[in-house]
Each structure stands twice: as structure tokens, then as C-alpha cells.
Steps between C-alpha positions, in 0.01 A plus 500: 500500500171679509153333516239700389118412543288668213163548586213497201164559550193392290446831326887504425528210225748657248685276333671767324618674863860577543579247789467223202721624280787257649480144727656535830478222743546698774156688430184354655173637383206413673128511456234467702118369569408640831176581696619856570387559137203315477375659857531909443200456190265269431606419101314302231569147477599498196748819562716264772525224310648744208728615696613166678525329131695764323764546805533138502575485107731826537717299793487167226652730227725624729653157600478403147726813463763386732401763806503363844122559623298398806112474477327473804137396378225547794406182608921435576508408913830742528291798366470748733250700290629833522750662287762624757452146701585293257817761375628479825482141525708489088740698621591320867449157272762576202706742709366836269751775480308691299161565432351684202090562367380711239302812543120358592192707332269491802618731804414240737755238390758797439462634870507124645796406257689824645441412823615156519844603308510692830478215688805353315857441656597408108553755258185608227394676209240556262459523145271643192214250375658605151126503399377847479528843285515735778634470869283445810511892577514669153131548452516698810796706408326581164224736644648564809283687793172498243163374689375290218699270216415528124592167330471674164795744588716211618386267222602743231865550665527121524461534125738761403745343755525190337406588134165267461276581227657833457606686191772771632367671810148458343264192580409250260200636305510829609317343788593360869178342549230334286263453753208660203634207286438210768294415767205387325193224550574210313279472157574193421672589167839297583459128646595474887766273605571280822790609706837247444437190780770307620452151620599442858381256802552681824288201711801387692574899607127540554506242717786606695378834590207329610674285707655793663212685540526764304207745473386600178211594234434466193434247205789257367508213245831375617507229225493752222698804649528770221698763652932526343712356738824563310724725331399333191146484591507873521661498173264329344176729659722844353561327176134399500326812593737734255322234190208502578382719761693829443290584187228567684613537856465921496172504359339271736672535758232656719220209408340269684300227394252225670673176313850627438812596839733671351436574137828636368655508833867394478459300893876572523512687862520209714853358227552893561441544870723216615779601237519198304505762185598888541324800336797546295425149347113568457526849363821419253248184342169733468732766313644194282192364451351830372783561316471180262155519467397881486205441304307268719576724822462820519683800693222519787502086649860540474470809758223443691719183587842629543336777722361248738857323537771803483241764677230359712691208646813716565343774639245307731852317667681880525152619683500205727856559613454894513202488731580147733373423762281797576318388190315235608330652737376809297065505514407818325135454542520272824353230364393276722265231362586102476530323167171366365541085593462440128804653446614100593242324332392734221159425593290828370269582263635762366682345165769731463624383862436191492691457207788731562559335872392160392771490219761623765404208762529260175838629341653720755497781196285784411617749239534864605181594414292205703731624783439860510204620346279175600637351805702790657183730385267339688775502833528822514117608402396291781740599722695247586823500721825547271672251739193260444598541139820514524515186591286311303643605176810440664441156543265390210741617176761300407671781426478714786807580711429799776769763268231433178192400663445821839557817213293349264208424794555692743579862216390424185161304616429632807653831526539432815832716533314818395644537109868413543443221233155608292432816453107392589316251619458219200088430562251455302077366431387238327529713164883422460505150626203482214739677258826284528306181597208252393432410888190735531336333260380228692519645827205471791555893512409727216825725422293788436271535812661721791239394737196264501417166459852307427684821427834385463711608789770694317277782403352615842846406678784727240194818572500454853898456492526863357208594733682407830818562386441863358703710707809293451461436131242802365793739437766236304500622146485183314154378709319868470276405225412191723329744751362757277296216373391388865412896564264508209270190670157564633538479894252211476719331217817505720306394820425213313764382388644551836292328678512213268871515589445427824271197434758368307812595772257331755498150287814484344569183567191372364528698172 
């Protein structure tokens, strides 16, 4: 009779996968706390003790389901604290004769995970996640041999192929976007709500890592621990954004605000990221949702949401597989520059960071918009090293897993693989961050001073950006206007400003 060892990691909780479908005593599925994946990132605090709590649930429910699992926890004296260490030692323990994982979404733990089945005398296979739209490589065979990726042409075939918000071979509308419909500052004409909370104590896993010596950053009130860490938790957060977020979600969801996180932010990615609910799940409950109540949500939150689930998220995982591992290590403009230090203690005065980073070192979450065009804006104005930033928002999002997190930092934010992902670089002044936000109103720097007495940073910094960067970027069509602008400035205008660029490049750490 066969034994089989199962291997699950903590980004692979599925409760609806395949390998449950029956109970077979002769399967063994393990998880695992080791070191190996606390050591290759510093993460968040609160981001290990997510992941620790909601493996440790999935391996209860799968006991209470009659499966045969081991959990080795991290503080256990046999764990070796390495993935292919401790298989080995499974398989010699319950005499293995077969050993099985599912596909893993980072290419470090699929290259290690192939290698070790190497290593085996015992037969092995892999198998599907069961999780995703589209396989690991069919982004890639989409657009073939072209340079860059347009998310809008593969969004729009992820569409037609699987008939969402479609009327025949015609979108929804008469319209595949309604980007002119959303993405606007909040006005305060529809009341804010708090995200869903759920009530966990995580003191006694705190306190192990601790013990163990885990390294870490990050804020955590591990009495009151609000993140899902279920199936039905996740549940719950889809059931509770789709009433009362999803009115509203499209037409805010590019605002920031001082007092409020997340707005109309559904919070779902980390439930998402770590498969506790599928895309299929989320998407089929924001189109029944909409359906029921048509008059309360409108056409354009229903898209700008489905777009971010069925084509950003899909497309970001078929880029990361189409361009590993050469992509980490792309640096179109050779940045070279370290992160400011306040990056860990959101210690600056200017607001809009202090809020956007200080909010990410308290929750472990920033909405797209903190992340890119505040956070990510500032990285790559300032010139900091993608794998400086690379890292960090690797480690500090609870939600960030190398597949999601490196195409959305390293492309879309930093364009540091030359266009592949964005078909510019996303920068900006003061005057959006102004536009989409109230931080700049009560800012130490004035938003609309380019140089001078407390000129806030952003202004001189995006100028001298297109400045330096002019023969790499001056001839892109999308960021022409950008430098016919600069052109028309007095010489003593854009010295300025320029030079008031390199005061602030000089201090950044003291900004």
C-alpha cells in the first residue's frame, strides 16, 4: 500500500482543493513553521503571525475533517527548520512512498521544491493549486515575443473568455473600463465605514516567535487581532464588503484620507493571497450582489472591482512567471540610493508619508494608491534601489507574496524593468497627492512651492526625475507632454528647482 506525504504551504489553504475531496489514511499532509521562511525577508509582525494562525486553523479543520495531518509549529525541538529537512526526515519516519506538493507561486520555493524531488529515492508529483483563472505560463503565451505587456488587452480577453459583464461579444455598457466614472477624492457625500474586525488573541504565538527569535517590524495588538483567519472569516469580509462597501468602492477607490485606511477597500487580498477564498468565489458574489441590488450599485464599482481581481491580479502572476528570475534583477535607471530610515519608523514630516508608511507599519495594509503613487512615488523619485524596495514592501504587507508583490514594485511602481509592466513611469508632485488626498493640508511643506522655504519635496524631485532621466524617458509617447512642459521653463526656473532637488536628495533621511 502506498503512503503518500502531501505537502501544503501557507499560501495554499484551499479547503475546496481536490486532494480533500475523499479521506484516505494513507495520505499525510504536512505543514510547516520554519526559519527558512522567516529568514529570506524581513516581514511585518503582524504578517507572520497571520500566516502561523490561519495554517494552524486550516490543519484544525482538516483533522476535524478526518485527514491525517502533521503540523510542525516552530518552536517543536524535532524541527529542522527547512522545508526539504524536515520532508526528508517525514518520509524516513513514516516510511513515504510517495510524495506530492502543489504548484508554489514564488519561483524560489518552486526551484527548491524541484530540486529536492530530485533528491528523492521515492516516487513524486505535483499538482494545480486549483486556485487560479489562467496557468502559470499563459500570460506569456498571450503576447508572445512583444517587449512590453498591456493589461488592458489581456483584461478584455479574460472577459470575453469567461463571459463577465458582457452582452454578446460586446462589453457591458458599451464600455471595458470606467476609469472617467471612478477614481475620485472623497466629498464626503456618503458616510465612511470601518473595515469588518475579527476578534483574535495571538499573545501566546507572539510570544513564541519571540522566543525563537524571530526578526521582525512592525506594530501588533496581539489581544485584538483583526485580520480573517478562516474560510468563514473570509466569508464573512466578501459578504461584508459586497453590502456595504461595493456601492462606493469604484468611485473612491483612488482616495486617501488623514482619519480613514481603507475607505471602501474590500481588505480581502491577504483571505485572497493565501487561498482561503478563490477569485471565482469573490467575483461570482460582486456580480450577485449587483445583480439584486442594481439600483444602489452601479455598472462602474462593479468593474473597476472585477478588473482588479480577473485582470490585474491574473496578469501580474502570468508576468511574474513569464519574466522569472531575470526579473528581479532588472534596474532601468540604475538606481542606486538606500531607503530613507523612516521608511521603518514613519518618522517624516512630510504628511502624506508619514501617513501612508505609518498606516503600513500599524496594519501591514496600504491600498493601491498609498502604495504606488505615495510610497512607491517617492522610491523611485528619490532614487532608491528596487531591491531596497523590493524588499520592504515585501515584508511589510500582509498581503505580499514575491509572484504579487516584485511586478507590482519592481514594474508598475518603479519601472524598473524598462515598460514591460507600465507603459510609463507612475510619478507625480504634490498636485495629485493634493487632488486624491487631504494630507497636504496640514503638511510642514506647502504642496504648491517647487523650491524655497519648506517646498514640499515632491515638486522639485518628479522635475528633476524627468530632468535626469530625459534621454531614457523624453521620447515615450504617453510622458511627451511631461517634457514639453519642462522645455518651456526659464533656465533659471529649472536650475532651481534642480538644485533644490539636490538639497532635498542630500537630506532625505531627515525630510
Amino acid at each position: 500500500m502506498t503512503k503518500t506525504l502531501r505537502l501544503i504551504l501557507g499560501d495554499q489553504l484551499n479547503s475546496k482543493h481536490s486532494w480533500f475531496a475523499k479521506n484516505d489514511l494513507e495520505v499525510y499532509y504536512v505543514l510547516m513553521e520554519v526559519m527558512q521562511e522567516q529568514q529570506y525577508v524581513m516581514h511585518h509582525v503582524q504578517k507572520i503571525l497571520a500566516f502561523f494562525a490561519a495554517m494552524r486553523n486550516f490543519a484544525h479543520q482538516l483533522t476535524k475533517a478526518g485527514h491525517r495531518v502533521i503540523y510542525i509549529k516552530l518552536d517543536d525541538t524535532d524541527n529542522l527548520q527547512n522545508f526539504d529537512t524536515n520532508l526528508q526526515q517525514l518520509i524516513s519516519r513514516h516510511k513515504i512512498n510517495r510524495f506530492e506538493y502543489q504548484l508554489p507561486d514564488e519561483y524560489r520555493l518552486d526551484e527548491q521544491l524541484k530540486a529536492f524531488c530530485q533528491t528523492l529515492s521515492i516516487d513524486s508529483g505535483v499538482a494545480d493549486t486549483e486556485h487560479f483563472l489562467t496557468t502559470r505560463y499563459e500570460v506569456r503565451d498571450f503576447f508572445g515575443d512583444r517587449k512590453s505587456y498591456l493589461m488592458e488587452t489581456f483584461y478584455r480577453n479574460m472577459r470575453t473568455r469567461l463571459g463577465i459583464l458582457m452582452q454578446g461579444k460586446d462589453p457591458l455598457g458599451n464600455k471595458w473600463n470606467f476609469d472617467h466614472d471612478n477614481r475620485k477624492k472623497y466629498d464626503y457625500k456618503v458616510p465612511l465605514q470601518e473595515p469588518i474586525r475579527f476578534d483574535h488573541n495571538v499573545l501566546a504565538l507572539k510570544a513564541m516567535i519571540d522566543k525563537m527569535g524571530v526578526k521582525y517590524f512592525g506594530k501588533v495588538d496581539a489581544e485584538e487581532f483583526g485580520w480573517p483567519l478562516s474560510r468563514t472569516e473570509a466569508l464573512q469580509s466578501l459578504s461584508y464588503f459586497c453590502e456595504n462597501l461595493l456601492p462606493h468602492f469604484g468611485t473612491y477607490e483612488d482616495a486617501m484620507l488623514n482619519e480613514h485606511i481603507s475607505l471602501f477597500h474590500s481588505r480581502l487580498s491577504f483571505a485572497q493571497n493565501v487561498k482561503m477564498i478563490s477569485p471565482v468565489e469573490i467575483t461570482t458574489a460582486v456580480l450577485a450582489q449587483w445583480d439584486k441590488n442594481k439600483e444602489a450599485i452601479t455598472l462602474a464599482q462593479v468593474e473597476g472591482f472585477v478588473r482588479q481581481v480577473i485582470g490585474w491580479r491574473e496578469f501580474m502572476r502570468g508576468v511574474y512567471w513569464a519574466k522569472m528570475p531575470a526579473y528581479e534583477t532588472l534596474n532601468f535607471f540604475n538606481h542606486q540610493s538606500k531607503l530613507p530610515k523612516w521608511f521603518w519608523d514613519g518618522n517624516t514630516k512630510m504628511n502624506c508619508l508619514g501617513k501612508c508608511i505609518g498606516q503600513s507599519l500599524d496594519s501591514a495594509w496600504a491600498h493601491h494608491i498609498q502604495r504606488l503613487m505615495v510610497i512607491g512615488n517617492f522610491a523611485l523619485l528619490s532614487g532608491s534601489n528596487p531591491d531596497e524596495v523590493d524588499q520592504w514592501y515585501l515584508g511589510v504587507y500582509i498581503d505580499a507574496l514575491q509572484w504579487v508583490e516584485i511586478t507590482n514594485t519592481r514594474g508598475m511602481s518603479q519601472f524598473a524593468d524598462g515598460g514591460i509592466i507600465a507603459s510609463k513611469p507612475y510619478v507625480s508632485s504634490a498636485a495629485y497627492i493634493n487632488k486624491m488626498s487631504d494630507y497636504c493640508k496640514n503638511c510642514h511643506y506647502d504642496y504648491k512651492k517647487k523650491y524655497g522655504d519648506r517646498a514640499c519635496p515632491f515638486n522639485s524631485l518628479y522635475w528633476n526625475f524627468f530632468d535626469r532621466n530625459a534621454e531614457a524617458l523624453e521620447r515615450n509617447p504617453r510622458i511627451g507632454m511631461m517634457y514639453k512642459i519642462m522645455r518651456k521653463f526659464p533656465a533659471e526656473e529649472l536650475r532651481k528647482i534642480n538644485e533644490q532637488a539636490e538639497v532635498y536628495l542630500g537630506m532625505v533621511d531627515d525630510l
